[in-house]
Residue frames as qw, qx, qy, qz and C-alpha x, y, z in Angstrom:
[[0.328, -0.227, 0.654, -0.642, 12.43, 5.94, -20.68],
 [0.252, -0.148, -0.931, -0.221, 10.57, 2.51, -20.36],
 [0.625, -0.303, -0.079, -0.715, 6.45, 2.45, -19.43],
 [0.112, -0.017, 0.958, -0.262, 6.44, 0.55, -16.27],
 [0.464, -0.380, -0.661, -0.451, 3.16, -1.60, -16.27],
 [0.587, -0.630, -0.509, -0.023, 2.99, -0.45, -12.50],
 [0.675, 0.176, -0.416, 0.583, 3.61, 1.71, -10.24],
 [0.207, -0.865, -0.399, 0.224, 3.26, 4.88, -7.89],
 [0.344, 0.365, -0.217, 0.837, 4.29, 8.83, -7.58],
 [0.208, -0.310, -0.404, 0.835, 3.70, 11.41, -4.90],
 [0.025, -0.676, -0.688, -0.262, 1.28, 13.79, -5.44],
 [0.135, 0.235, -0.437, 0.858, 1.28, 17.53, -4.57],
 [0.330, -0.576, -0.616, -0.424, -1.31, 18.38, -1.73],
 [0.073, 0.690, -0.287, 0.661, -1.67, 21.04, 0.28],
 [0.698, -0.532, 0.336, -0.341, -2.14, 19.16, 4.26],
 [0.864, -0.118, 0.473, -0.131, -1.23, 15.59, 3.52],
 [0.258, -0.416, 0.801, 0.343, 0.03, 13.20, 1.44],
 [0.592, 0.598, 0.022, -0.539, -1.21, 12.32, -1.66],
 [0.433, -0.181, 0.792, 0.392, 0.13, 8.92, -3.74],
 [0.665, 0.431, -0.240, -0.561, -1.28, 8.26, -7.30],
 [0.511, -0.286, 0.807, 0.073, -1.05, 4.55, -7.67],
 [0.785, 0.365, -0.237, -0.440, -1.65, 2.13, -11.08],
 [0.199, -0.174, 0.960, 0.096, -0.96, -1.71, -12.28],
 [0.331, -0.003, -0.698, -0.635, -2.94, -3.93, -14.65],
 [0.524, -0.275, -0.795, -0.134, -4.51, -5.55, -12.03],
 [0.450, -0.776, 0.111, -0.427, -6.03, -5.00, -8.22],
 [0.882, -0.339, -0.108, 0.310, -3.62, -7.36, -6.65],
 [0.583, 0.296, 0.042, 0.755, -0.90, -5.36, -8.41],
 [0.141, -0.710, 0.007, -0.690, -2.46, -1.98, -6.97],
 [0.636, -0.755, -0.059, -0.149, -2.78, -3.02, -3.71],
 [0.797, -0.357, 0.047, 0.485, 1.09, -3.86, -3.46],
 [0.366, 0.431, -0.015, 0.825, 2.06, -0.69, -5.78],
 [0.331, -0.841, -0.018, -0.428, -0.08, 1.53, -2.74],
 [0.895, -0.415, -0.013, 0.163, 1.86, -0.72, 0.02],
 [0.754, 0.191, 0.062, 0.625, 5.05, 0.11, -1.63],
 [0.115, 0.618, 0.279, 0.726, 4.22, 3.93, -2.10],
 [0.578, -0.755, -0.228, -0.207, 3.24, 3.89, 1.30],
 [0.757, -0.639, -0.025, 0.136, 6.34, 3.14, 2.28],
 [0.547, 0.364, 0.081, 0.749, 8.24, 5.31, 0.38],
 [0.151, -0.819, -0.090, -0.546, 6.60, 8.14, 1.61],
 [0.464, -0.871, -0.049, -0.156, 7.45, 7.29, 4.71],
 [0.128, 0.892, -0.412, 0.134, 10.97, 6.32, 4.22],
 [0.780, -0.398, 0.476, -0.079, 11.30, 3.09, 5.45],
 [0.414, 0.584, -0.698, -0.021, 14.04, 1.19, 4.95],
 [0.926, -0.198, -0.147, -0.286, 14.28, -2.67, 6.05],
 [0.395, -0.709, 0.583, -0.043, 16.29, -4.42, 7.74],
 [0.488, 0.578, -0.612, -0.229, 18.33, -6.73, 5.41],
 [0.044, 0.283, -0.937, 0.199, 18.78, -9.54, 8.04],
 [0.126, 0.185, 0.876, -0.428, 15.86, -11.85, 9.60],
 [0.296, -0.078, -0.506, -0.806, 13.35, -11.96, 6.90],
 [0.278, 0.177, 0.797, -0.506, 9.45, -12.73, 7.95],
 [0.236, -0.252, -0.691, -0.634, 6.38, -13.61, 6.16],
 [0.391, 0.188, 0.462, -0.774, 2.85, -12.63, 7.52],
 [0.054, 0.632, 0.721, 0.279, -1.23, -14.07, 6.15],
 [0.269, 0.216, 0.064, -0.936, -3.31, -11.33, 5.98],
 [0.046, -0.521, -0.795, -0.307, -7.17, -12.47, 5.22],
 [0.121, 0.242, 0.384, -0.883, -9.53, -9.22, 5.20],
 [0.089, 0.567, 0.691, 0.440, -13.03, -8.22, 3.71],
 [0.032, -0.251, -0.326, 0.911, -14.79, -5.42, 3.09],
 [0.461, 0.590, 0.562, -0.350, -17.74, -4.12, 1.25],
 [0.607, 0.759, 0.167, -0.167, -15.78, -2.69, -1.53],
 [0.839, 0.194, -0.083, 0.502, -12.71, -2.49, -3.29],
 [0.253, 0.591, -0.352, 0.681, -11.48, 0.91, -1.71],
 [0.671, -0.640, 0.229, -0.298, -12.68, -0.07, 1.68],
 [0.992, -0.119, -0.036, 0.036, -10.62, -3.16, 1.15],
 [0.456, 0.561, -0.168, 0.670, -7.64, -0.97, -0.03],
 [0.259, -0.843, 0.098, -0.461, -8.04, 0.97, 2.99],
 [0.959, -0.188, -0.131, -0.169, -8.16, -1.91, 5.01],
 [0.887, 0.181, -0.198, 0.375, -5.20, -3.53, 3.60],
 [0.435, 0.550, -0.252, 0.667, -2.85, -0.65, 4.16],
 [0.523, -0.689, 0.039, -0.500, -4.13, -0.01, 7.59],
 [0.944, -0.274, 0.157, 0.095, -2.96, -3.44, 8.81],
 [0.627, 0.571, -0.142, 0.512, 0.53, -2.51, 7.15],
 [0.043, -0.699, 0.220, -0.679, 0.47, 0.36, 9.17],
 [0.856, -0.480, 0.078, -0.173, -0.64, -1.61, 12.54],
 [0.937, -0.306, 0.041, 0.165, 2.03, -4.02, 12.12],
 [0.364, 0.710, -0.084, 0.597, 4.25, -1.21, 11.41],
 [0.327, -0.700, 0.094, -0.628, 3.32, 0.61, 14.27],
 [0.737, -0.497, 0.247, -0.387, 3.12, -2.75, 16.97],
 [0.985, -0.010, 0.150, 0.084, 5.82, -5.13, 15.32],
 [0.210, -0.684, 0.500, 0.488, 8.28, -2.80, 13.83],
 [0.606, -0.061, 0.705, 0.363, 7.58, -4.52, 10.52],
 [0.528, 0.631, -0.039, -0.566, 6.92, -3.50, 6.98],
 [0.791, 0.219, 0.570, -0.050, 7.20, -5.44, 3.80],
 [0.012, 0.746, -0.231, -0.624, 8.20, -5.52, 0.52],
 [0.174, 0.041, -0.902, -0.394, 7.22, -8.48, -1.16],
 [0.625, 0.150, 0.298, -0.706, 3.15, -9.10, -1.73],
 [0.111, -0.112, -0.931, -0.328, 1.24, -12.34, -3.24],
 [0.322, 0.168, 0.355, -0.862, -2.38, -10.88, -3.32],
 [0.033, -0.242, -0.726, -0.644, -5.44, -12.24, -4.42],
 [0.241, 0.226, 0.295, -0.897, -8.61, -10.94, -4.36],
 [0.036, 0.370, 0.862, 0.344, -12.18, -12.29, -4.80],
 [0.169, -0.735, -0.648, -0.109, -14.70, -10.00, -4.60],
 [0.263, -0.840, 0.114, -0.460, -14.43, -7.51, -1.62],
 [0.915, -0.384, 0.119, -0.031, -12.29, -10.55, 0.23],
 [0.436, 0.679, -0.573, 0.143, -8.21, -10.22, -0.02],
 [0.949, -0.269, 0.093, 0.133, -5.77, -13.11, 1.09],
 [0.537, 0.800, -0.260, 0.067, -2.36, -12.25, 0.88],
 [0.721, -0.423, 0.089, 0.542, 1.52, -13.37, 2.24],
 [0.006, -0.989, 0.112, -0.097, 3.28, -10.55, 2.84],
 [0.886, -0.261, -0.168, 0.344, 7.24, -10.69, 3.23],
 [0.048, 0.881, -0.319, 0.346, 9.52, -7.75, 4.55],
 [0.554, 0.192, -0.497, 0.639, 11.82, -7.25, 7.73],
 [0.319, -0.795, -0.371, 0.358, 11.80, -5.32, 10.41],
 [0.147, 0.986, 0.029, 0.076, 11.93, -1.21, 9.82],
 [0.762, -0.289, -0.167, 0.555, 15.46, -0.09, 10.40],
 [0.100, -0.363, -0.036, 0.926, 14.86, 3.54, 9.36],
 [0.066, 0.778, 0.597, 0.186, 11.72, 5.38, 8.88],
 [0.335, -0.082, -0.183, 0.921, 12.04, 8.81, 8.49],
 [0.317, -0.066, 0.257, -0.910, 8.15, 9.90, 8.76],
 [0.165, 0.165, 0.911, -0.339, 5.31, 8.74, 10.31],
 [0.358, -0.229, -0.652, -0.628, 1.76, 8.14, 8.06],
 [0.424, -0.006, 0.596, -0.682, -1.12, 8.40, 11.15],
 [0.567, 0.425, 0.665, -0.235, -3.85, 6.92, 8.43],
 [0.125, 0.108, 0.654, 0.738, -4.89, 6.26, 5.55],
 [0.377, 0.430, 0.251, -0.781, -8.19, 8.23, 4.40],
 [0.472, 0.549, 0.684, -0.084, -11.40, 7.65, 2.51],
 [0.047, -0.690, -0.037, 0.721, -10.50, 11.06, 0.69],
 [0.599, 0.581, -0.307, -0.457, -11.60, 11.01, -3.32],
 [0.378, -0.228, 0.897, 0.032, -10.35, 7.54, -2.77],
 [0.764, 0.470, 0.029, -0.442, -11.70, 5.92, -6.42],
 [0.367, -0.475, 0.657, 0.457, -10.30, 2.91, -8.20],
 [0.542, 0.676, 0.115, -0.486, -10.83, 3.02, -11.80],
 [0.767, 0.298, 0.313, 0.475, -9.80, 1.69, -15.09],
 [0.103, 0.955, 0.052, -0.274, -7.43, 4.35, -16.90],
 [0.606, 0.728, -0.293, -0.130, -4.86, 4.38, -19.26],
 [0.019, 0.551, -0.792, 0.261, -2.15, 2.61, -17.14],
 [0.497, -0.212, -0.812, -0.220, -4.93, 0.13, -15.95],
 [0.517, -0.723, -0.412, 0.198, -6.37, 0.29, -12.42],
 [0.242, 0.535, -0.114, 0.801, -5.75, 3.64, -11.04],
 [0.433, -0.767, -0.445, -0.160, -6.33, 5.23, -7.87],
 [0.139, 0.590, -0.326, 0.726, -5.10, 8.37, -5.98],
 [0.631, -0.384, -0.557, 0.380, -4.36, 7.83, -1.87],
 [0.043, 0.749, -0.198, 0.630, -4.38, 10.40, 0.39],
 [0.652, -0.270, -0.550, 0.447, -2.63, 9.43, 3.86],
 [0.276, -0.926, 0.023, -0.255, -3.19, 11.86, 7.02],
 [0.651, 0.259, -0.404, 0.588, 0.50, 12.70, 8.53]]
């Protein structure tokens, strides 16, 4: 079995959801949590009428910014029918800039109310950046 240099799993936990996310870098985490996010909830994309979004947030820290990010996912989930699935992220500071390109949703098969602040830590660890999500459902 090959060591990806990124990626996510599930997590068991007993109310919620619970991702474990890693990648060498924080651009790379913030699109392996985006992904992961939307595994959990099952979305599939629609294959036809691709779209690209900017996205320019800030926050005070890198897991507020994480929070952040995936929040606005979830918005324009929630008010555009869109989700994504391609990410060009960079990140200076506490300040992320990113084009985003997906589709619209054509099957979701649960619904992620928020993401949470919950032991939310990113850290260096053997995989590189690391950090464990916990999404209220």
């Amino acid at each position: 079995m090959e060591k990806s240099e990124a990626g996510f799993r599930e997590l068991e936990h007993t109310a919620d959801w619970q991702l474990e996310v890693w990648a060498p870098d924080l651009p790379g985490l913030f699109a392996q949590a985006a992904l992961g996010m939307y595994e959990l909830s099952g979305i599939r994309l629609d294959p036809a009428n691709r779209v690209s979004e900017e996205l320019e947030l800030e926050s005070h820290d890198h897991e507020s910014l994480l929070v952040e990010f995936l929040h606005e996912l979830l918005y324009l989930g929630e008010s555009r029918g869109l989700a994504f699935d391609e990410f060009n992220i960079k990140i200076e500071d506490a300040k992320l800039s990113a084009q985003v390109s997906g589709a619209a949703i054509a099957v979701q098969n649960k619904e992620i109310k928020a993401v949470t602040y919950h032991d939310l830590k990113i850290q260096e660890g053997s995989r590189g950046l690391e950090a464990k999500i916990v999404f209220d459902v």
